[in-house]
N, C-alpha and C positions, 0 to 999 in steps of 0.2 A: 282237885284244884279248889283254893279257895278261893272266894267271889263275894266275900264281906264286902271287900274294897271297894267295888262296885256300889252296892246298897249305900257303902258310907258316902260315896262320892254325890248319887243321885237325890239322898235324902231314904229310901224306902225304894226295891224292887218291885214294885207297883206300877211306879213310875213309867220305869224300861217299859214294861208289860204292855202298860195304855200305852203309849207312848210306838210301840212297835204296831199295837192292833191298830190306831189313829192313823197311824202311818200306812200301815198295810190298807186300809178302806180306800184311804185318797188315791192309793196306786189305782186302786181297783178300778176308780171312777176316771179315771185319766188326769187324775191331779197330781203333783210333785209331792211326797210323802211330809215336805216339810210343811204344806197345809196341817195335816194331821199331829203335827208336831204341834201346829200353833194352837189348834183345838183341843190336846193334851194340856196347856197352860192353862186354858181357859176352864177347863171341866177340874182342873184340880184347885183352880182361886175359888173355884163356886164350893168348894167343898173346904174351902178354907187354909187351903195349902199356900204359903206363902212363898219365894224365892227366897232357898239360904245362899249364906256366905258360897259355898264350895260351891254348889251351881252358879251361881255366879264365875265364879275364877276358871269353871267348865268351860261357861259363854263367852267370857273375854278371852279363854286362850283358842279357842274357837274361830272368832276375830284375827287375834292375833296372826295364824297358820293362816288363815285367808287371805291376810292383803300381802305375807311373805309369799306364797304362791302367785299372787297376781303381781308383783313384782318381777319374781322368775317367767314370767310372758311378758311384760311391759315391753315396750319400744319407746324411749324419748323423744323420736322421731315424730310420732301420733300428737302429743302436746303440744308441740308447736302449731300443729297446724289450726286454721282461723276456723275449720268446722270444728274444733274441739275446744280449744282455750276463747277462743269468741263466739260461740255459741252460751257455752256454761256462763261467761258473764251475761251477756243480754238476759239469758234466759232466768238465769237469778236474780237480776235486778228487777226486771217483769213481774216474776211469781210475788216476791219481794211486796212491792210496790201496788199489787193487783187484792193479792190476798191480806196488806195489811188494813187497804183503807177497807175493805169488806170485815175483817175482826173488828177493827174501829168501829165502824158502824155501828156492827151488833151491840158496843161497849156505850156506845151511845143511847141506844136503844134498851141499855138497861136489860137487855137479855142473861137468864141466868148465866153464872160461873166467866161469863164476857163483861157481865159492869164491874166496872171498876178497875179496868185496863186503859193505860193510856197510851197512845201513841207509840211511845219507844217500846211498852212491853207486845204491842200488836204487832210491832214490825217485827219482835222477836220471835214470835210466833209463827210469824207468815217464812221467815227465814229458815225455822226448823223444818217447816211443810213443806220447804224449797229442793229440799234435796229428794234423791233417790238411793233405793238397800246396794250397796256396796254387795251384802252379803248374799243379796237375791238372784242379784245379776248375772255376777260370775258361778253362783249354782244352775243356774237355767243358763248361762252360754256352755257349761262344760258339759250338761250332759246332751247337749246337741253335739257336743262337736266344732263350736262354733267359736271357741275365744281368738283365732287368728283369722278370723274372715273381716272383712270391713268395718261391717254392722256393731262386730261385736269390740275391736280395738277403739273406735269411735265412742262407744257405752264404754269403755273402760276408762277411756283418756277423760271423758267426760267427768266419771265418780272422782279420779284421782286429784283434776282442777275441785271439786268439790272438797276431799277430803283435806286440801291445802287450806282450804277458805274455813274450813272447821278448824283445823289448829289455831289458824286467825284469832278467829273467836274467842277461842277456848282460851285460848293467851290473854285476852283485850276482859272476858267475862271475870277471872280470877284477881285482876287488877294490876297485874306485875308480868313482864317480859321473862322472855326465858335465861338462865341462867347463862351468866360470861362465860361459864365452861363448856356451855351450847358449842361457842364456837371451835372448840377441841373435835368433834363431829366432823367437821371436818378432813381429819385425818382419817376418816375410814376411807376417802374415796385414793390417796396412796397406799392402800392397803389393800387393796384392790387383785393386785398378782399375786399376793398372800394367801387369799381366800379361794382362789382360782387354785392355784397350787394344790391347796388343801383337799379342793374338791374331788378334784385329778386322783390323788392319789387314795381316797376314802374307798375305793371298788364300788361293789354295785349292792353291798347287802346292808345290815341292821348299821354299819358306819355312815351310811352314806344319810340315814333317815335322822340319827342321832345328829350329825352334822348340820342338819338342815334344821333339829329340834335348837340346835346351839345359835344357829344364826339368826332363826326369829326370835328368840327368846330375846338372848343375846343383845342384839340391835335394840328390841324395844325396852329395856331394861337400861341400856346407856342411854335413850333420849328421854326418858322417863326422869332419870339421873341428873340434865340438862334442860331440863323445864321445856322440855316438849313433848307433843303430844306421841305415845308409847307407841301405838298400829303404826305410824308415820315410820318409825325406825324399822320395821318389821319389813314395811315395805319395801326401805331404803335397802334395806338389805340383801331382799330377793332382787332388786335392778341392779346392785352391785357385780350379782354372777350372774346376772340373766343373757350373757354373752357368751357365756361356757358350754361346749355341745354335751354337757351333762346337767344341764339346769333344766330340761324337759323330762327325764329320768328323776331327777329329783322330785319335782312336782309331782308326779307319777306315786313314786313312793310313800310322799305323805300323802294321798288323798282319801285314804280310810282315817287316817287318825285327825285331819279337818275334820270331816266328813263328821265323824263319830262327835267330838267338841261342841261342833254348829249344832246336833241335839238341844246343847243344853241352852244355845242362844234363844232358839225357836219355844225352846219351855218356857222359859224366864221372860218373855214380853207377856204373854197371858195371863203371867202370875206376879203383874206390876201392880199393889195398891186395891184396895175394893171396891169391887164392879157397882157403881147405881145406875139407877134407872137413867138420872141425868145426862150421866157421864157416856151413859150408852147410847142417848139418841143423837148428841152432841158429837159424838164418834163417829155414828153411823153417817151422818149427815156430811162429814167432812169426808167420805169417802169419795161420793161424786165428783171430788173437784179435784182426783188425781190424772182425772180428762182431762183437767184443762190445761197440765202442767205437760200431757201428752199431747195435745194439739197447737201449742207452741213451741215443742222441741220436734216436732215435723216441719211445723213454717219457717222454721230457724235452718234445720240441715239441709230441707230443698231448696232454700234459699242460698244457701250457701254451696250451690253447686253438686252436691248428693243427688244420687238417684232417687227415684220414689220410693221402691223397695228398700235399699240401703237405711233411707231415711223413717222409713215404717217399722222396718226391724229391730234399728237400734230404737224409735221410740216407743217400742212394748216392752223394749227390755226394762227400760227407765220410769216406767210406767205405776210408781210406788212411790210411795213415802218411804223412808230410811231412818233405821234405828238411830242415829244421830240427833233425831228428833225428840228422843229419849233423856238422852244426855241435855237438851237444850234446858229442856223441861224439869230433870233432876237440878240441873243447874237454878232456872228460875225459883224452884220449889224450896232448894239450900240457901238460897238469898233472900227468902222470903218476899219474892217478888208475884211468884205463882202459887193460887189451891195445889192442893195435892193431888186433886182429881185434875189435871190435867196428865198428870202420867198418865192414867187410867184411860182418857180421852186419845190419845195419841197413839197406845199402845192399840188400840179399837181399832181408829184408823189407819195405821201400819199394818195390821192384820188382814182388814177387810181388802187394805191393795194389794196384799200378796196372795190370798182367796179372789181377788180378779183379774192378776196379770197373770198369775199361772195356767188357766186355758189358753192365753191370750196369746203366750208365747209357746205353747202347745203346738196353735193352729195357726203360727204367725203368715206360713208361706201361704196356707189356704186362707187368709182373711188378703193376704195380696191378691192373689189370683183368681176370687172370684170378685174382687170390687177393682180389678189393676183399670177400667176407664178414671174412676174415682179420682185413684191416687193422681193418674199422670199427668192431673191436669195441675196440679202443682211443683209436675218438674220439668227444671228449665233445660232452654235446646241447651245452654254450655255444661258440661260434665268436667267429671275429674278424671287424668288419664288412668288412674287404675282402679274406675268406677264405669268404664265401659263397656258395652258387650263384645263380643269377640265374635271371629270370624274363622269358621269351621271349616271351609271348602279346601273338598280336596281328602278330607280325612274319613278313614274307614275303620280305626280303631280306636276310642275315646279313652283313654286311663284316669277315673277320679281318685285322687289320694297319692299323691308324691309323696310317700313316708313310705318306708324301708319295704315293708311289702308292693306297694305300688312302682316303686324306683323299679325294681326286680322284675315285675313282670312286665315295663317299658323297656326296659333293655334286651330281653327274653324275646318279645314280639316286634322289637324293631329289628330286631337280627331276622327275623323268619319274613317280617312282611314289609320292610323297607322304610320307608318316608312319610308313609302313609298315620303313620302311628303317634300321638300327642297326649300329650300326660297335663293335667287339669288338677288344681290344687286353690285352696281360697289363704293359703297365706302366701304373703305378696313377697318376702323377704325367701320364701323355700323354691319358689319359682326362680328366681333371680339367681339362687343356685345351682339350679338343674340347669338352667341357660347357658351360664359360664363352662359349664361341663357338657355342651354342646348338645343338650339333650331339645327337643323340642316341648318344650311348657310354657302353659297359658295359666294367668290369672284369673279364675272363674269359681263361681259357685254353682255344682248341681243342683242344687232347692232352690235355685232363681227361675222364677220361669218365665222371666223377660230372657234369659239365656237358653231355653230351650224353646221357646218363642221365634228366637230369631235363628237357627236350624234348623228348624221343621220348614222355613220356607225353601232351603236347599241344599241339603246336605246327600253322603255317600255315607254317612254311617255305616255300619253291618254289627259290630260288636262293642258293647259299653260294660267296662269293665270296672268293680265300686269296688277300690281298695280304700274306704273313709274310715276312720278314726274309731268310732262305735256305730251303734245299732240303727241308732235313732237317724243319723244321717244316711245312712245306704236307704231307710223306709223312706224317708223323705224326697231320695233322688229316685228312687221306684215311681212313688208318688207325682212325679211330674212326668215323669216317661213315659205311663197310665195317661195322661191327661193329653199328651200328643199322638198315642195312640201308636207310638214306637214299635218297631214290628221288625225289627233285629233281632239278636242275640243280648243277653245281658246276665252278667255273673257279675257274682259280691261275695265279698268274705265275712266270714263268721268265726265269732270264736268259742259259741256253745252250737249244741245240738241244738235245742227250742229255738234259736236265734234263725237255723239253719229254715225250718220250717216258719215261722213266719216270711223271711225272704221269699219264699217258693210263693209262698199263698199269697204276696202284695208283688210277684209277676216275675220273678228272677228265674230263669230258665236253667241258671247253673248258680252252684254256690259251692264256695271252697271254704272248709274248715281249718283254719292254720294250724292249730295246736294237732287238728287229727292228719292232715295232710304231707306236715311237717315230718312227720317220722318214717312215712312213705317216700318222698321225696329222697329223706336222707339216703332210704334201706337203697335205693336208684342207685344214687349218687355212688354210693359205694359198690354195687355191685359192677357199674361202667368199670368204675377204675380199676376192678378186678380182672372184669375182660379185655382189656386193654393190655 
């Protein structure tokens, strides 16, 4: 097989190389490989490598597949709510308003690469630092497991009022509104049972991937067309089917070739413009103050009714500067309004937040659970009804993961052991289903351990069974099991062997392999209906 294509796409097979070994080290050290990714950018600018064209159109279609997948999860429902669209305004007007007159300052002070800023261009600034990585987030909620738990819909709802308020911009910076034909867009949303249709009938292989290539593209390529901003449609597009019971299949499907794209985003920041000395201590410096933008988007969600946890989880997720910050900056730099070394300065600072939220959201449960005096004193008695703990009595067999394996073995043990059996899931909207179908399910999260907090004072427990989504989540509910000191039974599933063995070793007393278990199961199944 040939693999030019490759080489021509990336610039040089080198790239891949570093780029895998970079990636491979961060695993190593308990960081997200796309650390390593960003440190491939930066070891290739110092070596004089610049970002071409084609890496580029890598990172933006990268982009692009991202916010169509976070689309296909979207809930409308989450936007409305005053913890998400009234938070993201306060909270931008804040950072806004906080971080400008501090740039002013400096511009006052005649501080290098800072004099000579005035007012409107420091607000601009302080507005690009305002945001948080769209791209970061939803990599770090999916590979927990996490994009339909509270914490993480709340961090989504939040980026997506942001990336609204960036099209704003980006319309209001160019000087001219979006094109009358804008309002032809429109008509995508009666086109709606078209696309549904389509989906339905695509099956489950390389049509269905292609389909979903044709829809991001697609959509971002008409609002592009309409003088607005191109991710924006992409997006629009995945909320259009994200009502389809094959829009989680979809997503599924694309997630290597996102996946493989976002490479080229995480290369291409390191490799914005030449690194000085200025620019680097200027960078560095602006890192600290992605705290500050995290310790206002916690007094904003406790305040707004959010649990402590809730409100801590989603604000580590958010807990970065965002590539948008980029664009602000290319923009200021195209209108000759900004150095050029501010790309360089922000790309610094984008980097260095996503080199310190990725432990952060690593160790999110355990920075709750050993500081949870801390948090609680910042949340309030009233709560939100589907932000509260729940009440376990009575129950002898726990089910986490109402998704197809889970469903199966709730119905399985509720036939054998009665009433007694509850199936536990952290999307709110899968629960509500299982309910209507009479099943008994509870809204909860097992890596909360204000939820396992409040069972260990009275429970009948005996068996907890982890049918979660990936790995990372069964360790996680391991992980607080360990910490109550759980002295039941406890099986989880796995879908490799190594998987199989770490479970054993962080306290799983039983673990089932699907893919291996699966073919056993069947050989049963069939042989009953033999003797029969």
């Amino acid at each position: 097989m040939d693999f030019e294509w490759v080489a021509i796409a990336l610039g040089d097979v080198t790239w891949i190389t570093l780029a895998f070994f970079l990636g491979f080290m961060a695993r190593l050290i308990g960081l997200p490989p796309l650390v390593g990714f960003l440190a491939t950018g930066f070891v290739l600018n110092a070596f004089g490598i610049t970002s071409g064209e084609t890496l580029q159109k890598l990172a933006d279609l990268g982009i692009t597949l991202l916010l169509f997948t976070v689309g296909l999860k979207l809930n409308l429902k989450v936007l409305i709510r005053p913890q998400v669209w009234a938070v993201t305004v306060l909270h931008t007007a804040t950072i806004i308003a906080l971080f400008g007159t501090v740039i002013f300052g400096l511009a006052l002070l005649n501080v290098p690469l800072f004099s000579g800023l005035d007012i409107k261009l420091s607000l601009m600034l302080a507005f690009a630092l305002s945001f948080s990585s769209t791209v970061f987030v939803v990599k770090s909620l999916e590979e927990k497991g996490e994009m339909k738990s509270l914490h993480g819909r709340i961090a989504i709802g939040i980026l997506v009022m942001e990336d609204l308020a960036a099209v704003i911009f980006l319309a209001a910076s160019i000087g001219k509104l979006p094109s009358p034909w804008a309002l032809l867009l429109f008509l995508l949303i009666p086109l709606r049972p078209l696309f549904h249709h389509l989906l339905q009938k695509t099956g489950h292989g390389e049509l269905l991937i292609l389909y979903g290539l044709v829809l991001a593209l697609g959509g971002a390529e008409l609002f592009e067309l309409g003088g607005v901003k191109d991710d924006l449609g992409a997006l629009i597009m995945g909320l259009l089917i994200s009502t389809h019971p094959k829009s989680a299949e979809m997503a599924k499907s694309m997630l290597g070739f996102k996946d493989l794209f976002l490479v080229g985003f995480f290369l291409s920041i390191g490799m914005i413009g030449q690194l000085s000395m200025e620019a680097l201590i200027i960078g560095l410096l602006l890192g600290p103050f992605v705290l500050v933008k995290s310790a206002l988007f916690f007094i904003l969600m406790t305040g707004f009714k959010l649990r402590a946890r809730t409100s801590l989880l989603a604000t580590l997720n958010l807990t970065n500067y965002s590539e948008f910050g980029l664009i602000v900056a290319a923009i200021g730099v195209s209108n000759g309004w900004l150095e050029g070394e501010w790309l360089v300065v922000i790309a610094i600072a984008l980097s260095l937040s996503f080199v310190v939220a990725a432990p952060l959201n690593s160790f999110d449960d355990r920075i709750y659970s050993q500081f949870r005096a801390f948090w609680m004193r910042f949340q309030g008695k009233e709560r939100l009804p589907d932000d509260r703990l729940l009440d376990m009595h009575g129950v002898t067999i726990a089910i986490f993961g109402m998704g197809r394996v889970g469903s199966a073995a709730y119905d399985k043990m509720r036939e054998l052991q009665g009433d007694t059996v509850v199936g536990i899931d952290l999307d709110a909207e899968l629960i509500k289903k299982h309910q209507l179908m009479g099943r008994k399910a509870l809204h909860g999260d097992p890596s909360d351990a204000d939820f396992w907090d409040k069972i260990e004072q009275d429970h009948s427990i005996e068996l907890v069974m982890l049918a979660l989504p990936n790995l990372q989540a069964n360790l996680d509910a391991l992980a607080q099991l360990k910490v109550i000191s759980f002295s039941g039974r406890i099986a989880a599933t796995a879908r490799y062997s190594d998987e199989e063995q770490r479970l054993r070793q962080s306290g799983a007393t039983d673990v089932f392999n699907i893919y291996t278990e699966a073919g056993a199961g069947f050989a049963e199944h069939v042989e009953f209906k033999n003797q029969i």
